[in-house]
C-alpha positions in Angstrom: -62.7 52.4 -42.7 -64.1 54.0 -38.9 -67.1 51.7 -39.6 -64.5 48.8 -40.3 -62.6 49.3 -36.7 -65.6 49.7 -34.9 -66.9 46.6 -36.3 -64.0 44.6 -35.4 -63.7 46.1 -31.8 -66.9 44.8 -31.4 -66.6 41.8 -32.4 -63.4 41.4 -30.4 -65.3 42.0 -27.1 -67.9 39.9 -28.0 -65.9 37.2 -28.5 -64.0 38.2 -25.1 -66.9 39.0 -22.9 -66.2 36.4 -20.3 -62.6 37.2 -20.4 -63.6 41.2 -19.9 -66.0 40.2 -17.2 -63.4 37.9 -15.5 -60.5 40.5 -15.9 -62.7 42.6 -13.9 -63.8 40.7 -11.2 -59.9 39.3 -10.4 -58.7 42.9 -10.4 -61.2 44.3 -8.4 -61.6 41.7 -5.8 -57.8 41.6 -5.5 -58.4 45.5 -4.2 -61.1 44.4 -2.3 -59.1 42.0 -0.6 -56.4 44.2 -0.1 -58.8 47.4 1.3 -60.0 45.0 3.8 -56.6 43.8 4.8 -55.0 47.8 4.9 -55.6 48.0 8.6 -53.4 45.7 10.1 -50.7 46.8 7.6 -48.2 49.7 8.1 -49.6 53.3 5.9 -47.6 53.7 3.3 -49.4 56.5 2.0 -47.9 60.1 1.7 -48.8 63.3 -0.7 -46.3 64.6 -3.3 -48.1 66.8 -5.0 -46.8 67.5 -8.4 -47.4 70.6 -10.9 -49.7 69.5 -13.6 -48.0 69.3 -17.4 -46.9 67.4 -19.9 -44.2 65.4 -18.2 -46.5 64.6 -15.3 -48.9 63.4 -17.9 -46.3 61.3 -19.6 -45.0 60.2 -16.0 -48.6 58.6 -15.5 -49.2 57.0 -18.3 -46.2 55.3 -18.5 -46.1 54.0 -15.2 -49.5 52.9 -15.6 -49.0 51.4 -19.1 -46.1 49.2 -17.7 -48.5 48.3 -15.0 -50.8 46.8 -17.7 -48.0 45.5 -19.9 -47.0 43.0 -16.6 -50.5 42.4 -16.8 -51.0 41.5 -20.5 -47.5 39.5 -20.2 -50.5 36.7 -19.2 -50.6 36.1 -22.7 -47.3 34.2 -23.2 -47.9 32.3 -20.0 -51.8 31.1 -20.8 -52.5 33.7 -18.0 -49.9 32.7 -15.0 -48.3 35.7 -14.7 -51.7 37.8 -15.4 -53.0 35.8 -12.2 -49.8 36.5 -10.4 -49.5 39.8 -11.4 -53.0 40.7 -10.5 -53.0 38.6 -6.8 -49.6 41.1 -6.1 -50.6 44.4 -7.5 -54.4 44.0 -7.1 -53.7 43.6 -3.4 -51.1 46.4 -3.1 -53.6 48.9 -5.0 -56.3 47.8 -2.5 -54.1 48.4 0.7 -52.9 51.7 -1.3 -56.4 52.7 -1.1 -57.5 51.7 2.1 -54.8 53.7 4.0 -55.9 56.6 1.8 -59.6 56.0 3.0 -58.5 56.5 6.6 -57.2 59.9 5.8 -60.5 61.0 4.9 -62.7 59.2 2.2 -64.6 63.0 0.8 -60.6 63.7 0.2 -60.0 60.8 -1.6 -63.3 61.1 -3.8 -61.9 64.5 -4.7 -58.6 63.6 -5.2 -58.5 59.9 -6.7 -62.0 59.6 -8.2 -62.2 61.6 -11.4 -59.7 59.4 -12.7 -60.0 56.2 -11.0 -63.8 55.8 -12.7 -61.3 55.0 -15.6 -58.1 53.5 -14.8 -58.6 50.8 -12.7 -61.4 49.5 -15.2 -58.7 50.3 -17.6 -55.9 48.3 -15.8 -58.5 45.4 -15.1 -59.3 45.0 -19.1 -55.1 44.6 -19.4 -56.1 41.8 -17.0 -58.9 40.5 -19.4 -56.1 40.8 -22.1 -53.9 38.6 -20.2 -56.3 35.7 -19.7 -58.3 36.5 -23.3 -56.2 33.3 -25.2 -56.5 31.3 -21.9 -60.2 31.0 -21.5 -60.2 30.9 -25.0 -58.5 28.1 -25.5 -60.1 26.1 -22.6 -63.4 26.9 -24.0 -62.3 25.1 -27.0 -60.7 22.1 -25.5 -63.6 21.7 -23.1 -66.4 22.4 -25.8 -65.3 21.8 -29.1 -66.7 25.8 -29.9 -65.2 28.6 -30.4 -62.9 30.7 -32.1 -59.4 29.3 -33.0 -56.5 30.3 -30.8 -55.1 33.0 -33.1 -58.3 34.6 -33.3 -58.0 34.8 -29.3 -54.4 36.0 -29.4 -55.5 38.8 -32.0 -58.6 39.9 -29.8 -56.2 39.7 -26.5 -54.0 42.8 -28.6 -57.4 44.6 -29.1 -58.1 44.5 -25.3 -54.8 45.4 -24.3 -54.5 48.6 -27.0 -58.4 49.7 -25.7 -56.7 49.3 -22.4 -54.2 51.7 -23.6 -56.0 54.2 -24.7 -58.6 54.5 -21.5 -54.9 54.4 -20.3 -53.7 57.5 -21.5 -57.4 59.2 -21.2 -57.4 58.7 -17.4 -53.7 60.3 -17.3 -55.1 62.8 -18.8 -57.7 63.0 -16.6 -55.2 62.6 -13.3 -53.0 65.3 -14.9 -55.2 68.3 -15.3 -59.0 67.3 -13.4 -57.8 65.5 -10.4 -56.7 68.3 -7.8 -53.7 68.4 -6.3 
């Protein structure tokens, strides 16, 4: 059965790899956008640290998975709202991060990048989910290949739930490695 899942995960991003590899690139060059822009832009960065646990973990992930729900939503739009969604919050995470920079970038390393290495990758293959049925179905209607629409829908769901999971790993991750 393991053997069975693993199959069909990979065949999912095989089928997706343009959609993982153009998930990625709109998430992240929405930060870089937005890291390039944080100067001229009012901090609104501040420390709260929090005692490590359970709730906190829980806290995380779910604020995070709700951030990759809006951007799987993409799905029910063709990926409008994925595009949206990323243009808004891709920017916003970018500034986020560039005001932390300018409080010291060997504190933000140590405090950010133990889990970061996962969730924004994480948060950008919620993207790929978004726009999965999209280029899908453009592929199709431009090349007359490719795999039917439901087959794109189904593989968009696979993204999103691997998203999940790296998800709740990197909440982990932010809960008990990341320092406080």
């Amino acid at each position: 059965m393991i053997a069975g899942v693993r199959g069909g995960l990979a065949a999912a991003w095989a089928r997706q790899r343009w959609a993982v590899a153009a998930g990625q690139l709109l998430w992240f060059a929405c930060m870089a956008i937005g890291i390039a822009c944080s100067g001229g832009i009012e901090s609104a960065v501040r420390v709260e640290p929090k005692p490590a646990g359970p709730g906190l973990w829980l806290e995380v992930f779910l604020n995070n998975a709700k951030v990759a729900a809006l951007a799987f939503s993409g799905v029910a739009t063709l990926g409008l709202t994925t595009v949206a969604f990323s243009l808004l919050s891709g920017l916003g995470v970018g500034v986020l991060i560039g005001h932390a920079y300018a409080l010291g970038g060997g504190q933000l390393l140590r405090a950010v990048g133990p889990h970061a290495v996962l969730e924004l990758p994480a948060l950008g293959l919620a993207v790929a989910a978004g726009l999965a049925p999209a280029l899908g179905l453009s592929r199709r209607l431009v090349s007359g290949r490719g795999a039917p629409f439901s087959q794109h829908m189904v593989d968009a769901a696979v993204l999103f739930g691997t998203s999940l999971a790296a998800l709740a790993v990197a909440a982990g991750v932010e809960t008990w490695v990341s320092p406080r």
